[in-house]
C-alpha positions in Angstrom: 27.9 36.8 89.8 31.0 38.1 88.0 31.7 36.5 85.0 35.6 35.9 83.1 34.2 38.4 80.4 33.8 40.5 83.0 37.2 41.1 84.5 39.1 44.3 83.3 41.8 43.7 80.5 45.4 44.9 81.2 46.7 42.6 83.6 49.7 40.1 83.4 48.2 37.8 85.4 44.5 36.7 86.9 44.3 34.3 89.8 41.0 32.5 90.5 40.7 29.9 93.8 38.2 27.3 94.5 38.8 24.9 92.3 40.8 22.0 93.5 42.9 21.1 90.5 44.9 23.9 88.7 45.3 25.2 85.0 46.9 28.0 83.4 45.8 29.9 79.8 46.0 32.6 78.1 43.4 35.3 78.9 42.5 38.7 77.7 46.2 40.5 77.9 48.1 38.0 80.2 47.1 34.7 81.9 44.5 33.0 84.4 46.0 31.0 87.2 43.5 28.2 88.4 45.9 27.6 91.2 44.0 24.2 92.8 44.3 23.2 96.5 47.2 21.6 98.0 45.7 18.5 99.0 43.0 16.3 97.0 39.8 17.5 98.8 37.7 15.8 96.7 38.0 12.7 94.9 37.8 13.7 91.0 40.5 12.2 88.3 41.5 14.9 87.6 42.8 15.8 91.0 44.4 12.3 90.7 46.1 13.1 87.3 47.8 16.7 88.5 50.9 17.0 91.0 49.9 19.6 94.2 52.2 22.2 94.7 53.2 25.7 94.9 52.5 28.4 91.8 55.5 31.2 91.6 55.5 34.4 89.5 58.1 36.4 88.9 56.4 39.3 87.7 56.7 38.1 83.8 56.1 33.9 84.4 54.0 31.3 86.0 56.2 28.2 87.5 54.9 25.5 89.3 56.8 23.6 92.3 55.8 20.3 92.9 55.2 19.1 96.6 57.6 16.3 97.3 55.4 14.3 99.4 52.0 13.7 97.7 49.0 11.3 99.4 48.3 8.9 95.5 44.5 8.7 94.6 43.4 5.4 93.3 40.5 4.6 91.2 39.2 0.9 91.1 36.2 -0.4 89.3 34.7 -3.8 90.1 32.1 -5.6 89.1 29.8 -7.5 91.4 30.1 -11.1 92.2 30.0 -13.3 94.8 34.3 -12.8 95.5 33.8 -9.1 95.6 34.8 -8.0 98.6 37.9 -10.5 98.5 39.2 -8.4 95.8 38.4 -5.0 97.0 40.1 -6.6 100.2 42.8 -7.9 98.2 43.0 -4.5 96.1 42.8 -2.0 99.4 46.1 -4.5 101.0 48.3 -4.2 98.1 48.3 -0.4 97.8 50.6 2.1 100.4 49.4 3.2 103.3 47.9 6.6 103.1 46.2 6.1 99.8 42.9 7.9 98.8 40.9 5.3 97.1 37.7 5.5 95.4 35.9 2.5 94.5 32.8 1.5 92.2 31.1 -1.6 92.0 29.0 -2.2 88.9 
């Protein structure tokens, strides 16, 4: 497998994919673009916590467009008890349609 140490220095800019939430920082001579996915594809906070969009580089910086339309991720912890599901129920109803929601129940 290659590694970061790996990559040749002398670059402005490195761009790595996969990952689905994005970060930027400095590396060897330039910068590494995480650039993240455009749509959650997997329910992490930190996927919750960070806009999708659209990375731009004009040869000398990184900017980041934000989508305009953007499905929210919720994340709900409950504990168990005999009214349960009426509050996950309650908690599912009051939230927009279109939601990703991930739910624990201790």
């Amino acid at each position: 497998t290659l590694k970061l140490e790996d990559l040749p220095d002398g670059f402005d800019l490195y761009v790595l994919g996969h990952l689905h939430w994005n970060e930027v920082r400095e590396f060897k001579s330039g910068k590494i673009l995480l650039p993240g996915s455009l749509i959650p594809t997997a329910v992490k906070k930190i996927e919750a916590e960070q806009k999708k969009g659209v990375w731009f580089f004009n040869g000398k910086e990184l900017s980041f467009s934000p989508l305009s339309f953007q499905r929210k991720i919720y994340f709900k912890e409950f504990t168990a008890s005999p009214t349960v599901k009426e509050e996950i129920r309650k908690f599912i109803l009051s939230l927009e349609k279109g939601s990703i929601v991930n739910i624990t129940v201790k």
